[in-house]
Structure formats: C-alpha cells, structure tokens
DRENDO-1510 file (C-alpha; in Angstrom, 1 decimal, always signed):
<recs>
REC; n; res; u; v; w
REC; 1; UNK; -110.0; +2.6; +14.9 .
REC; 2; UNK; -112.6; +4.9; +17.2 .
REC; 3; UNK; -115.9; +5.8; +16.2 .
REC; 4; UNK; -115.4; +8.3; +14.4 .
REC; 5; UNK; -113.4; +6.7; +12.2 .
REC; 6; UNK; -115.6; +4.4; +11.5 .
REC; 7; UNK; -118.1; +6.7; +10.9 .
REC; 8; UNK; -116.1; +8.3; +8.2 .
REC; 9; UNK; -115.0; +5.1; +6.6 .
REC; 10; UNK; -118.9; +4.0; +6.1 .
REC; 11; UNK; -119.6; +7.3; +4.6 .
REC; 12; UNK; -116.5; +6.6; +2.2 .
REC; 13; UNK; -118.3; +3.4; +1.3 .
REC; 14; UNK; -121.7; +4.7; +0.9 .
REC; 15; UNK; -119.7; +7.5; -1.9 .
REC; 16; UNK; -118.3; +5.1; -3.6 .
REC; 17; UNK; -121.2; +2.5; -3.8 .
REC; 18; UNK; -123.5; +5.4; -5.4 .
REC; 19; UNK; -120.8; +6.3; -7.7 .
REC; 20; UNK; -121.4; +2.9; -9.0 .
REC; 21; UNK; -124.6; +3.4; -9.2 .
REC; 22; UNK; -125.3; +6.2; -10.6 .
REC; 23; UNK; -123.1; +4.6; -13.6 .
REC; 24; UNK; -125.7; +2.0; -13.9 .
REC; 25; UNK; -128.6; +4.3; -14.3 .
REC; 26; UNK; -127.2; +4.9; -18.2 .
REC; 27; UNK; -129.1; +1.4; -18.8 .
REC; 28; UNK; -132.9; +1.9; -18.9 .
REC; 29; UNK; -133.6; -1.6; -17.8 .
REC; 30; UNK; -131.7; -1.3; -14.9 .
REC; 31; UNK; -132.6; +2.8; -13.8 .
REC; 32; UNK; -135.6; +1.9; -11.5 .
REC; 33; UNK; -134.0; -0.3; -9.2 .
REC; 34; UNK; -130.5; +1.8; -9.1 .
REC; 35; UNK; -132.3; +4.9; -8.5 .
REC; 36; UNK; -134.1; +3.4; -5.4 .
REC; 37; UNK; -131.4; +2.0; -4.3 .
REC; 38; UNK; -129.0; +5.3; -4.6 .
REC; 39; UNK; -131.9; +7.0; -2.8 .
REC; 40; UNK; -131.8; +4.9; +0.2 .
REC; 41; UNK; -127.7; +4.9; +0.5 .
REC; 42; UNK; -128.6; +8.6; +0.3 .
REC; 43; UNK; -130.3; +8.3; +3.4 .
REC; 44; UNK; -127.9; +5.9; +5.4 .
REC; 45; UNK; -125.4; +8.5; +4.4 .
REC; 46; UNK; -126.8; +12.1; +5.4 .
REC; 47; UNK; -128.0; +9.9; +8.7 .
REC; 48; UNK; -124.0; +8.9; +8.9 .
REC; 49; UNK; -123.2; +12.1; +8.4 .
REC; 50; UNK; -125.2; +14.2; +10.5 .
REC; 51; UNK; -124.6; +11.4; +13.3 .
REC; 52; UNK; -120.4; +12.6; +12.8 .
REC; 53; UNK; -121.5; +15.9; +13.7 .
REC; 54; UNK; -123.3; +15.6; +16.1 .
REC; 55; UNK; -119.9; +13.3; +17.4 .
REC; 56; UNK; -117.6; +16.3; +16.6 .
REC; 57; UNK; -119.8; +19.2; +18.4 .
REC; 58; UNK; -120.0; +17.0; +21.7 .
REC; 59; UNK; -116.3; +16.4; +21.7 .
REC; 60; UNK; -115.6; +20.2; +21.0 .
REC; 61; UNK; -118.0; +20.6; +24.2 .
REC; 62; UNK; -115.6; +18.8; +27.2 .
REC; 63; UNK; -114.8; +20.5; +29.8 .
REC; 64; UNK; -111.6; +19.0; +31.2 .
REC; 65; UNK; -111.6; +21.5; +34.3 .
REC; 66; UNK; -115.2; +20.2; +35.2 .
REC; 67; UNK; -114.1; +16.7; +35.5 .
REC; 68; UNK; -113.9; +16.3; +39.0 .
REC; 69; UNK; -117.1; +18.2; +39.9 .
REC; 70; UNK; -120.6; +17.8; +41.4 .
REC; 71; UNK; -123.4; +17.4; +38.8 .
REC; 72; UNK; -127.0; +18.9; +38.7 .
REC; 73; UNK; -129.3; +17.3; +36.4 .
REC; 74; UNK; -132.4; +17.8; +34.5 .
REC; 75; UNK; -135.1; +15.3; +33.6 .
REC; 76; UNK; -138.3; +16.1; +31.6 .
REC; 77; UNK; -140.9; +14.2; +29.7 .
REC; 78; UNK; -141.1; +15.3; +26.3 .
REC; 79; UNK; -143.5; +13.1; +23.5 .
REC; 80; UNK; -145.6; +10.9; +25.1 .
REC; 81; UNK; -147.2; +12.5; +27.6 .
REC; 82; UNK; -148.1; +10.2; +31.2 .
REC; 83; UNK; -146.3; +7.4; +29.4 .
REC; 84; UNK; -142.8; +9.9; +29.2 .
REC; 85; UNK; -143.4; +10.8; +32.8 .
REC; 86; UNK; -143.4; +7.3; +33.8 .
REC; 87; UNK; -140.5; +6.7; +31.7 .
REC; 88; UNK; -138.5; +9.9; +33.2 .
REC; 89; UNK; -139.2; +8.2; +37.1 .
REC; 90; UNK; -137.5; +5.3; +35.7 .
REC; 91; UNK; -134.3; +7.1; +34.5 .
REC; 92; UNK; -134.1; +8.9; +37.9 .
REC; 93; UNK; -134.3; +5.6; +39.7 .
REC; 94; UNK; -131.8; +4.4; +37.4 .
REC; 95; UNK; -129.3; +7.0; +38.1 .
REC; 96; UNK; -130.2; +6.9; +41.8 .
REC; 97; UNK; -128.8; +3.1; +41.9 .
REC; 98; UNK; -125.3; +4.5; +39.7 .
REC; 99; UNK; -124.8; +6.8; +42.4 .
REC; 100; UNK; -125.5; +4.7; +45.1 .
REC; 101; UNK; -123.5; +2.0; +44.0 .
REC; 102; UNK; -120.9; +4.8; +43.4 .
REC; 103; UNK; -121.2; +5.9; +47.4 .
REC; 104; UNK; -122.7; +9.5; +45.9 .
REC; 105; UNK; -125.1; +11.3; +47.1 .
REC; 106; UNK; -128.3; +12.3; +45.8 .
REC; 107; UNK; -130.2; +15.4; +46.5 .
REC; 108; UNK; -133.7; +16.3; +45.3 .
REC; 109; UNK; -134.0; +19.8; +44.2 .
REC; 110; UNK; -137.0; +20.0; +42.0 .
REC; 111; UNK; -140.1; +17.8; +40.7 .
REC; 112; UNK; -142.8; +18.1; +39.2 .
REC; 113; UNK; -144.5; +14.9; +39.6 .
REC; 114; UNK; -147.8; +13.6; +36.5 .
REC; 115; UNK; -150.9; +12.2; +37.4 .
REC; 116; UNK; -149.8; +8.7; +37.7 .
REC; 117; UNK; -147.2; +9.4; +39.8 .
REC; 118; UNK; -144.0; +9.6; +37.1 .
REC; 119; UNK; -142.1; +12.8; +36.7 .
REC; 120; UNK; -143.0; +15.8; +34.3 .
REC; 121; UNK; -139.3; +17.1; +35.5 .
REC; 122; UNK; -137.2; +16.1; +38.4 .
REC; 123; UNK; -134.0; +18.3; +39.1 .
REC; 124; UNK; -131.2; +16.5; +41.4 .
REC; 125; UNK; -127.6; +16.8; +42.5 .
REC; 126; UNK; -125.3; +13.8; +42.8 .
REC; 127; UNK; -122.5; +14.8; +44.4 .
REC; 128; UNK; -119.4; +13.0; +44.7 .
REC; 129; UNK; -115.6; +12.2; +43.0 .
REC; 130; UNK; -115.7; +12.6; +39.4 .
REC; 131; UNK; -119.8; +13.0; +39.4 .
REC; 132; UNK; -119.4; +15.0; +36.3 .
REC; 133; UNK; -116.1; +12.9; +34.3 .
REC; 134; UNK; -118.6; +10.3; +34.4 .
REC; 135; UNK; -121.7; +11.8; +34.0 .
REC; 136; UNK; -121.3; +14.3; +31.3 .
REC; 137; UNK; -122.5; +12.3; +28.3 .
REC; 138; UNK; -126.0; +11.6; +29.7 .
REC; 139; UNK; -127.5; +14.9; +28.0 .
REC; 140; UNK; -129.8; +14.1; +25.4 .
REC; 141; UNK; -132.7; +12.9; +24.3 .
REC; 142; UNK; -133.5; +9.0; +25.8 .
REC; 143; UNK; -136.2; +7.1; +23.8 .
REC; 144; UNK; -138.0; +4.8; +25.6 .
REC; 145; UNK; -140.2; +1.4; +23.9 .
REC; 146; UNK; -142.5; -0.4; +25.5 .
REC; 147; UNK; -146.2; -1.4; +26.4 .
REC; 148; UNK; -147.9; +1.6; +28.3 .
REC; 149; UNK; -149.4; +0.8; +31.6 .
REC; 150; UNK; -151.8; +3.0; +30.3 .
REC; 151; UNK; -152.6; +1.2; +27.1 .
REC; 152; UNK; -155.2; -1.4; +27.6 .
REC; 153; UNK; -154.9; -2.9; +24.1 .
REC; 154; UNK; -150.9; -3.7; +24.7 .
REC; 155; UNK; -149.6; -1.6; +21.6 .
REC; 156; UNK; -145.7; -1.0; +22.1 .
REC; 157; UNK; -145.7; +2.7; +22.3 .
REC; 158; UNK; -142.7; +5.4; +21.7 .
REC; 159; UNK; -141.8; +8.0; +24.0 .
REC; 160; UNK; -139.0; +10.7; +24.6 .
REC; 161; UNK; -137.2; +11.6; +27.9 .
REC; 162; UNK; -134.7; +14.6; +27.8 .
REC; 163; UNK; -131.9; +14.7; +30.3 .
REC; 164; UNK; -129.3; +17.4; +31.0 .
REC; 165; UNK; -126.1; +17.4; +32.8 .
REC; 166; UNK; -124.7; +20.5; +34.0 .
REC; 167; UNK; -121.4; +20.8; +36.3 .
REC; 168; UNK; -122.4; +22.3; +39.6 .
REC; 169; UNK; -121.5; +26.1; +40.0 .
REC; 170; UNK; -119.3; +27.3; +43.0 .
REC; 171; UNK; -120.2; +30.2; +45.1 .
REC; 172; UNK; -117.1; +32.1; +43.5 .
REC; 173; UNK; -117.7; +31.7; +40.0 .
REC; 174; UNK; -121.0; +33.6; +39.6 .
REC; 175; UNK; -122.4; +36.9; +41.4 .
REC; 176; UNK; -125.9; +37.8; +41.1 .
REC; 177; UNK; -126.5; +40.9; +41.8 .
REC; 178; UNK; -130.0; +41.4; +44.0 .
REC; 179; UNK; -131.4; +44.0; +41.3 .
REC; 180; UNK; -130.9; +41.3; +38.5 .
REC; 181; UNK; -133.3; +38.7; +40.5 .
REC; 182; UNK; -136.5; +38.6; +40.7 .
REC; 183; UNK; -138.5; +36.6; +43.7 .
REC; 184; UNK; -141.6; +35.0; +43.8 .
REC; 185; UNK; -143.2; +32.7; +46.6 .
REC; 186; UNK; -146.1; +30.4; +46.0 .
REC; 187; UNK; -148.0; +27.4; +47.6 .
REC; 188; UNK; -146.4; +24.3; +46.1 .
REC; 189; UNK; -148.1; +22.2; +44.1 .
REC; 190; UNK; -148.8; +18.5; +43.4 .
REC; 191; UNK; -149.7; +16.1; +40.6 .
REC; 192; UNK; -152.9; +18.0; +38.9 .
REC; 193; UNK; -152.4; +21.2; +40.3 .
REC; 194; UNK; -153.7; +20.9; +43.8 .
REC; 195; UNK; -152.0; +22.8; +46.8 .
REC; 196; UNK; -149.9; +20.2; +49.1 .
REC; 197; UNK; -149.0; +22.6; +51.7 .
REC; 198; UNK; -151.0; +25.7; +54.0 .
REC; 199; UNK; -148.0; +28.0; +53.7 .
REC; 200; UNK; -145.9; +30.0; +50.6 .
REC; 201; UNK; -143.1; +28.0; +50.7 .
REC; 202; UNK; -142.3; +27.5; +47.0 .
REC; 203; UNK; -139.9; +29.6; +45.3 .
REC; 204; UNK; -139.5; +30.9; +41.6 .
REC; 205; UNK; -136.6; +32.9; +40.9 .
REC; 206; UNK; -136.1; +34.7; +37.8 .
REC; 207; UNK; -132.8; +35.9; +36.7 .
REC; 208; UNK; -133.6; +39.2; +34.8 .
REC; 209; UNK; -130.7; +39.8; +32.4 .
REC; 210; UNK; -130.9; +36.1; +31.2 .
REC; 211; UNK; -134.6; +35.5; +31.4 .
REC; 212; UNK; -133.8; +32.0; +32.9 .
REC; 213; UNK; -136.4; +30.8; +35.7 .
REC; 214; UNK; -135.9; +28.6; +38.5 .
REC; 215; UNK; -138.5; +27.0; +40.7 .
REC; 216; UNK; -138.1; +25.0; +43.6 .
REC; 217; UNK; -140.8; +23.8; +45.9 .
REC; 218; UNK; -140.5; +20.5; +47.7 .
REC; 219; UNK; -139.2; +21.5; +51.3 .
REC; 220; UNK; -141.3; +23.0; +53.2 .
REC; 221; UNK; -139.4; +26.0; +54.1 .
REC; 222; UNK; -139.0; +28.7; +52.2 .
REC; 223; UNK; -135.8; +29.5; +53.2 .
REC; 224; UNK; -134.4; +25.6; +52.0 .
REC; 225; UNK; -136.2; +26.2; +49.1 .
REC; 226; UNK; -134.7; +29.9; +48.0 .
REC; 227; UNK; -131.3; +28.2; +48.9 .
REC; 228; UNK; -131.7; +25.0; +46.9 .
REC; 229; UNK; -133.0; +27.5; +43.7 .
REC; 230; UNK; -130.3; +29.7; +43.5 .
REC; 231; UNK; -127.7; +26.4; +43.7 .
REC; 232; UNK; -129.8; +25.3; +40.1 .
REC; 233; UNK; -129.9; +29.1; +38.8 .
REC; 234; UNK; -126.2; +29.5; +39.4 .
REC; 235; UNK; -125.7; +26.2; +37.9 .
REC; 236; UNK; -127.8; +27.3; +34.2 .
REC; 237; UNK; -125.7; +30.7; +34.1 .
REC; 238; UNK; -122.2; +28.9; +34.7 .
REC; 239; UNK; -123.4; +26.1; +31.9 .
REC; 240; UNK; -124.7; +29.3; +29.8 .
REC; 241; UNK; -121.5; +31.0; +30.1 .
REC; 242; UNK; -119.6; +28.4; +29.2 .
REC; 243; UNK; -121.8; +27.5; +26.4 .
REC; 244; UNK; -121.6; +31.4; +25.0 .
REC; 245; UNK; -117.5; +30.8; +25.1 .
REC; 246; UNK; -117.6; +28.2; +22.9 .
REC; 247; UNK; -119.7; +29.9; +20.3 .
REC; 248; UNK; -122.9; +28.1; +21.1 .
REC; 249; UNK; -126.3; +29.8; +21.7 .
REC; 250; UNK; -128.5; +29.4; +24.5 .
REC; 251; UNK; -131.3; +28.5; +21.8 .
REC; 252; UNK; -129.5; +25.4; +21.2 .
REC; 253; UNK; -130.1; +24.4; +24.9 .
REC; 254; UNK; -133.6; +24.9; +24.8 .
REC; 255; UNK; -133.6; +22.9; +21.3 .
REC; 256; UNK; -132.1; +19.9; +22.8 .
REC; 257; UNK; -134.0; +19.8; +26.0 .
REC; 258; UNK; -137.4; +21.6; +25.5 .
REC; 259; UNK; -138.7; +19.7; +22.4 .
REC; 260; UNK; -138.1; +16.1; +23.9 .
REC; 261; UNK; -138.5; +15.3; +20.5 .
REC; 262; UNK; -138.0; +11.3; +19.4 .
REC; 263; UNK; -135.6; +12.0; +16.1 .
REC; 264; UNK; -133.1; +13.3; +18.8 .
REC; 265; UNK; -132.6; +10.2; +20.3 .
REC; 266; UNK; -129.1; +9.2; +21.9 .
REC; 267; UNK; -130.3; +6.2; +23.4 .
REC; 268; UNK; -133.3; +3.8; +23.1 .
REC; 269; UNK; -134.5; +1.5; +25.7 .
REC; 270; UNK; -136.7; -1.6; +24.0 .
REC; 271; UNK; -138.8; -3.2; +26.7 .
REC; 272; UNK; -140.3; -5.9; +24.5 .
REC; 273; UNK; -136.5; -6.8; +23.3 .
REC; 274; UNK; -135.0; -6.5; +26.9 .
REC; 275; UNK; -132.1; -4.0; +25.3 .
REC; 276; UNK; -130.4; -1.0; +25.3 .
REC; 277; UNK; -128.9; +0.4; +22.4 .
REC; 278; UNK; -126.6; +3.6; +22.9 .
REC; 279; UNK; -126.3; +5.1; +18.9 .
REC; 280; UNK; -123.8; +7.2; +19.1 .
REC; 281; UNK; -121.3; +4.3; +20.0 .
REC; 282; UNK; -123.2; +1.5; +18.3 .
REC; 283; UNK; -123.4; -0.1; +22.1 .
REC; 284; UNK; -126.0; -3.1; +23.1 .
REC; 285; UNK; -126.4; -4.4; +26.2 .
REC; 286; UNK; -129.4; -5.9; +28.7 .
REC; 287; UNK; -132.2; -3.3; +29.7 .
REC; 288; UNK; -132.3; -4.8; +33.2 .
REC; 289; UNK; -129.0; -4.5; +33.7 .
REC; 290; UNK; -128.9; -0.5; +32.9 .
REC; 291; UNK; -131.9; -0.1; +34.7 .
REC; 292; UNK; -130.5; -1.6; +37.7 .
REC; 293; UNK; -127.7; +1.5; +37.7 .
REC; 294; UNK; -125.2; -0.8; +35.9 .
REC; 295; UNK; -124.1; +1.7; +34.1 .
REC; 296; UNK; -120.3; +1.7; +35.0 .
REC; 297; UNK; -119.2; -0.3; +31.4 .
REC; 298; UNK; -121.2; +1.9; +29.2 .
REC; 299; UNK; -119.8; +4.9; +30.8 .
REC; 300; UNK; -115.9; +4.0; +30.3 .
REC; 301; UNK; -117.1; +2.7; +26.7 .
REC; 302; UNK; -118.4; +6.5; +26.0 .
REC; 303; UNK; -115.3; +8.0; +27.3 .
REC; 304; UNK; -113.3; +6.5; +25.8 .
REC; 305; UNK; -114.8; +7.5; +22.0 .
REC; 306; UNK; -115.0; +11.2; +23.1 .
REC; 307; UNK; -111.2; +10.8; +24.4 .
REC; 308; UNK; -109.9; +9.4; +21.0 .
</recs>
C-alpha cells in the first residue's frame, strides 16, 4: 500500500468515525463532547485531504524526459527574517555535501547574502547524472525549528525556507529574441546594501514578454555574469513553459516560492529534537544526518511514492 493509499484509507476512517458521531449528538448529555470531537476529526480530515492533493498535483507534475538533466535551484528566506537566512545557508551547505558525495558539481550563480552572513537567496547549478531524477522533489517550502543565534533569551523559534528545482534549459530549447530582453548593469552589492566592487559588473536581465527578471552579480566580469543570467532566465521560461502545458499558471509559482509562508511546509527540521520529519511521506530520520548531505535514503523513499 503507497501513500496515497493510505491517505485515502484514513480519510475513510475519519468518514466513518463522524458518521458515528454525529448519531450520538441525538442525546443531549452526550452533544458537547461529540460535537468537539466531530469538529476536530473535521480538521484531521480536510488536513488529509488537502495533503492528497497536494500528492496528486505533484505527481501529475513529473517530467520523465527531465530525469537525466542538470538542475538549477532556488533558495530564499521567507518568515523569519535573519533567522530564515541563516537557515537557507544551511540548506545550501546541505545540498553542497549531496552533490559532493554524489561526484556533482556545484556552481554559484546568484546570492544575495543577510547581514549575518546567511542567504536572502542563493541560485546554484549542480550538475551531473540524474541531478534532476533525484532532485526534483526538493521544491517547497522547508520549515526550520530551533533556538536563534539571534535570540538571547533561547526561545525555540519557527522559520520558513523556500526551495525550487528547475531542470536546466538547453541552448536549443529556447530563443530569446534581442528585442524581448532588456539589460541592465549595476555595481554589485553586499550584505546591507554596500557596493563590493569599483566597476558595473552586475547584470539584471528582464525578459519583456514574460516580465520575469534575472540578476546575477558575483563574478566580477560582466561578461561571466550576463552568461551565467541568461543560463537561469532560460531555465524560468523552459520551467514556465512547461508549467503553462500542464495547465498550471505562473501565479502558482510565485505562490509557492515568494510567500515562504510556514503552513506550506513539506519538511521540518527540529533542532531541539535532533529530527527531520518529511510530511508528505510520513518520513523521520536524524537532523545531523540530513544535514550532513545524507540525503541519498530519503530521496529513493520519495521516489518511490511519486512512482506508485
């Protein structure tokens, strides 16, 4: 039995157990206490419920002829502002370890790096075989609870990372016409705003028809940097595309990615229990571990539920 079925076969037993309930409620004596308890197997099951969906729309979104493709990824704090930045330095470490492990490699393309030094959004390739096959069920929104280095009074606090994984676009697949792109150089910038380099190097390209903007600023020359942008730009129309094929809008991306919201959650990582708890497979296993890039049993465990 996969998941989903299990999934479906707790909803059944949620039905049926308020059923019952709601026969109960004829006897006055006992209505108060049915009623609160029908309300809160309401809950569990729209939560069930919605979490099937959710199961359903990801499956409905593989790409088999991606399997064997580069990845580019997104990182970005959402809620919890230095704390989520922090957080989102730790992910890309932890990914950085997968892919070395793996014998990937890992190119910068992107950052944006906070005040204390964690990542407001860091954009990367890994390339290597089947970067994407295994990959490709990191997007979402990664919940993160622990005590802040920036908390003094040691209160466990709650923040929200989003990641995105995109399958790296080939030269071939998308043409940008030089009308439909707008260019913009800049001095790059570093944590609080203040100019790291004497020369326009950084880049910001904005693809007219589709409105979407890339940025890329970390080499110092301009040319690397226009280069590295257009790899990410042709990446976000390809994933659009592909997205707009399969019925979905691109206000769904920005949804999923831009709010960073904690409700979203596909994975929590509990510092003060030393665990990590994937939801949509029901999977626990040691923070430290994952962390450390260990990352190769959780990955086979999430394709195979999105295979069956």
């Amino acid at each position: 039995m996969n998941y989903r079925q299990i999934l479906k076969k707790n909803i059944d037993n949620l039905t049926s157990q308020i059923r019952e309930l709601e026969k109960l409620c004829e006897d006055k004596e006992i209505f108060p206490l049915a009623k609160e308890e029908i309300e809160k197997l309401k809950s569990e099951k729209a939560a069930l419920e919605k979490e099937l969906t959710l199961s359903e729309v990801s499956l409905r979104r593989k790409a088999p002829s991606f399997q064997h493709r580069n990845v580019i990824m997104e990182i970005r704090a959402g809620t919890g502002g230095e704390e989520a930045a922090l957080f989102a330095a730790d992910l890309f470490r932890m990914y950085t370890r997968f892919a070395e492990k793996k014998g990937w490699k890992i190119e910068t393309l992107d950052t944006h790096i906070s005040e204390k030094g964690g990542f407001k959004q860091v954009v990367f390739s890994i390339k290597g075989k089947d970067a994407y096959q295994k990959l490709q069920y990191e997007s979402g929104v990664h919940r993160v609870q622990r005590v802040p280095k920036t908390e003094a009074r040691g209160r466990i606090h709650t923040s929200a990372v989003s990641v995105y994984v995109m399958p790296e676009a080939e030269d071939v697949e998308i043409k940008i016409k030089p009308e439909d792109l707008k260019i913009d150089v800049f001095r790059s910038s570093g944590p609080g705003g203040q100019s790291v380099n004497t020369t326009d190097s950084a880049v910001r390209l904005t693809h007219l028809p589709s409105g979407i903007v890339v940025t890329c600023q970390d080499e110092r020359s301009q040319y690397k940097n226009k280069l590295k942008a257009m790899r990410v730009l042709k990446t976000r129309l390809l994933d659009r595309l592909n997205r707009e094929k399969e019925g979905k809008i691109s206000q769904e991306r920005r949804e999923k990615i831009g709010r960073g919201d904690r409700s979203e959650k596909i994975r929590t990582y509990n510092f003060p229990q030393q665990r990590v708890t994937d939801h949509r497979i029901n999977f626990k296993t040691n923070l430290n571990t994952i962390l450390e890039g260990n990352l190769e049993t959780l990955f086979e465990r999430l394709n195979c539920y999105y295979k069956n």
